[in-house]
C-alpha positions as CSV (number, residue, x, y, z in Angstrom):
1,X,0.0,0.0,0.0
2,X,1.3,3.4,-0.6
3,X,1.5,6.3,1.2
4,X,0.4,4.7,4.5
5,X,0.6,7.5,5.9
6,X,-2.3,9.3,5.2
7,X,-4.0,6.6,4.6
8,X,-8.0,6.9,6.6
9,X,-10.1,3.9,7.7
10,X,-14.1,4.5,6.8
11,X,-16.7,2.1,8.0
12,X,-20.5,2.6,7.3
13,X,-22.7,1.0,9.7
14,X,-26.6,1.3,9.2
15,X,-29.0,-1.8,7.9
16,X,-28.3,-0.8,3.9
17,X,-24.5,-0.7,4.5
18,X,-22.0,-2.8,2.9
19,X,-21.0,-5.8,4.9
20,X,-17.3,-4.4,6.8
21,X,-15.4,-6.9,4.7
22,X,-16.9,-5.8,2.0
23,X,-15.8,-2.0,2.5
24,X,-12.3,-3.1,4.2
25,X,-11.7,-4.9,0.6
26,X,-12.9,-1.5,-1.1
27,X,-10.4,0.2,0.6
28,X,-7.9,-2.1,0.1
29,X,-7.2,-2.9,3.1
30,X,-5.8,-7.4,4.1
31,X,-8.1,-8.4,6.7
32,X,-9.2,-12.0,8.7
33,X,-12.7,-12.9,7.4
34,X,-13.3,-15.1,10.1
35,X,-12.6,-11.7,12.8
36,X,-14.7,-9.8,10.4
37,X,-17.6,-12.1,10.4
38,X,-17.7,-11.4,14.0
39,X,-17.8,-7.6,13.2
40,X,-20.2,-8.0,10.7
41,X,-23.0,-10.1,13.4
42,X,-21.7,-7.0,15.8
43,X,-22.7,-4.5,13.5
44,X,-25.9,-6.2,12.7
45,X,-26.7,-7.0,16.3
46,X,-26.3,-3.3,17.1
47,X,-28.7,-2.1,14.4
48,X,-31.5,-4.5,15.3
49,X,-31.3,-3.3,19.1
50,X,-31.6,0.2,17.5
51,X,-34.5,-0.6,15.3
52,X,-36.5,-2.6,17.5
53,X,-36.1,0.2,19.6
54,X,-34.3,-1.2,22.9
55,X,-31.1,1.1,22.3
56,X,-31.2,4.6,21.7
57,X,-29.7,6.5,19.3
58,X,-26.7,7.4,21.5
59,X,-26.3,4.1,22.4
60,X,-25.9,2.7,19.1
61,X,-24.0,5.5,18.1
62,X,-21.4,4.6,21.1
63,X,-21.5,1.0,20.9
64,X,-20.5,1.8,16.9
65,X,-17.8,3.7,18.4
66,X,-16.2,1.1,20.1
67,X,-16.7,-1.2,17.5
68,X,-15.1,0.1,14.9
69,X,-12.3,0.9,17.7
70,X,-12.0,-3.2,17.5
71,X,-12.1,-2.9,13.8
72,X,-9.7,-0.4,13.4
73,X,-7.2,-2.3,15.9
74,X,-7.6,-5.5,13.9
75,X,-6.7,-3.5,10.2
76,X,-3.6,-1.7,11.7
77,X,-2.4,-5.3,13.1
78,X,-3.2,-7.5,10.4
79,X,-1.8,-4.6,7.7
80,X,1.1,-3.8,9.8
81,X,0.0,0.4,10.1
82,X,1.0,2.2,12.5
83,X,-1.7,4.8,14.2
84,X,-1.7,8.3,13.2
85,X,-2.5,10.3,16.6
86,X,-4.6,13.1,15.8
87,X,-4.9,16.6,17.4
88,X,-7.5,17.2,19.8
């Protein structure tokens, strides 16, 4: 991959949205498909809570957070990355 670097992770998650393998491999990014299975039944675990209405919004929106904190972990090991810090 060139210019690492800069390089940004971007992962959708809503009912419509690609399955995260399915973007990872868009983006070019080497991946586990077994540990992105489990993302992907994470993802669509979170989204049914949300729809059916037994999460809020927020709390979708944070559990999202946190997992694509996994996901984003799991691309940095498996594509040897190193982690940008960004200004706060």
């Amino acid at each position: 991959m060139k210019n690492q670097a800069t390089r940004t992770l971007g992962i959708v998650f809503s009912a419509m949205a690609p399955t995260v393998a399915a973007q990872l491999k868009k983006q070019g990014y080497k991946y586990e498909k077994e540990t992105v299975k489990y993302f992907d039944k994470e993802s669509e675990a979170i989204t049914r809570l949300r729809l059916s209405r037994l999460i809020t919004d927020d709390m979708a929106a944070q559990a999202n957070a946190k997992l694509y904190k996994n996901i984003q972990a799991h691309v940095i090991k498996i594509n040897k990355l190193k982690l940008k810090k960004q200004a706060q």
